[in-house]
N, C-alpha and C positions, 0 to 999 in steps of 0.2 A: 122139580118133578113134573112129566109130562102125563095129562091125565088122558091125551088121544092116543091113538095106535104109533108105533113109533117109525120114521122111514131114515135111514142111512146119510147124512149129507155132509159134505162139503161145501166148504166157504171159500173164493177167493177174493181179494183187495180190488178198488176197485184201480183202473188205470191209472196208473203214476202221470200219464204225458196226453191228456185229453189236446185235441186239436180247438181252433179259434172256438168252436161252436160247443166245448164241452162233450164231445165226440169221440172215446178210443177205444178199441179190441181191450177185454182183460186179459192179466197175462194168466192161462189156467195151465203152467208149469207146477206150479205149489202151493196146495191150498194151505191155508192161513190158520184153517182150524178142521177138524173132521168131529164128527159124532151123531147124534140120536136128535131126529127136531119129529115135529107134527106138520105133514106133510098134508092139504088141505087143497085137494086143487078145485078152480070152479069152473061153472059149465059150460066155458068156450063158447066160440061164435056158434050162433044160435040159425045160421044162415051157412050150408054146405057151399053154396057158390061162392066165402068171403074170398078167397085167393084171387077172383075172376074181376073183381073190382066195382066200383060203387059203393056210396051207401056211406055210412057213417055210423060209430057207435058199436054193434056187434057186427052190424053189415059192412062196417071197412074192409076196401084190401088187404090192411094189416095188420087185422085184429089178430091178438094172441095169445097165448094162454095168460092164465091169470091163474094165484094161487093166494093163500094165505098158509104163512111159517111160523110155525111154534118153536121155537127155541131155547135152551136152557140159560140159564142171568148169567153163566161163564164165558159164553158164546160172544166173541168179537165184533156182532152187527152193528152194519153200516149204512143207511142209504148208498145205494151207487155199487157195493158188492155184488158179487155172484153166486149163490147158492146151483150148486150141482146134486140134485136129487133123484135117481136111476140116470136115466137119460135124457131128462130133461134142463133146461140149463134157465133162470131164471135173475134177471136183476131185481135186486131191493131196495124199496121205497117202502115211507112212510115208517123206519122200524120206531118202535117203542117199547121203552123198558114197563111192565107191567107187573106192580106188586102187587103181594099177596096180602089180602085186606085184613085180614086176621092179623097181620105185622109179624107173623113167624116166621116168613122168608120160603118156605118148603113149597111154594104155590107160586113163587116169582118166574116170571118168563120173560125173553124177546116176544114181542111180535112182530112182521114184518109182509107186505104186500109182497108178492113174487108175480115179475111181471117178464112171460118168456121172451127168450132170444133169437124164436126160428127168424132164418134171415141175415144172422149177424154173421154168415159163415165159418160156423164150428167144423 
């Protein structure tokens, strides 16, 4: 059960063939899983000029969106997947399975960091 507003997403794996550096395109032919998460996004570089370069932190060049995912305990997350939420495209770090304290299960979720891809040429 999702107790935030719900948004549409898709999941895909993460790359099968990463290069020496741990580096590869996902493949977003077919996602893995689809359905309902809590889509959470936070408040971007804090600095309009990040693209222009300098700086560090939200001032980086390549700062980029950030998000937190709510997800439902059926939901296949992974560090290193791809969560597809409107038109944003988002890789996942940090997930964690998060039960329900009460121990009834009806309050269990993913959580997972969403960290964007502008850049990776979608």
């Amino acid at each position: 059960m999702l107790l935030l507003s719900p948004a549409q997403v898709a999941l895909y794996d993460q790359a099968a063939d990463p290069d020496t550096h741990g580096w590869a395109q996902p493949d977003l032919s077919a996602p893995v899983w689809q359905g309902q998460c809590s889509y959470q996004p936070g408040p971007g570089p804090s600095d309009p000029r990040a693209s222009e370069g300098g700086g560090a932190g939200p001032y980086e060049p390549n700062a980029a969106a950030l998000a937190t995912l709510y997800l439902p305990p059926d939901a296949p997350v992974a560090d290193g997947m791809v969560a597809v939420v409107g038109s944003q495209h988002l890789a996942l770090a940090r997930a964690r399975l998060v039960t329900d304290p009460t121990g009834t299960g009806q309050l269990d979720c993913w959580v997972a960091e969403g960290h964007g891809t502008d850049g990776w040429g979608q």
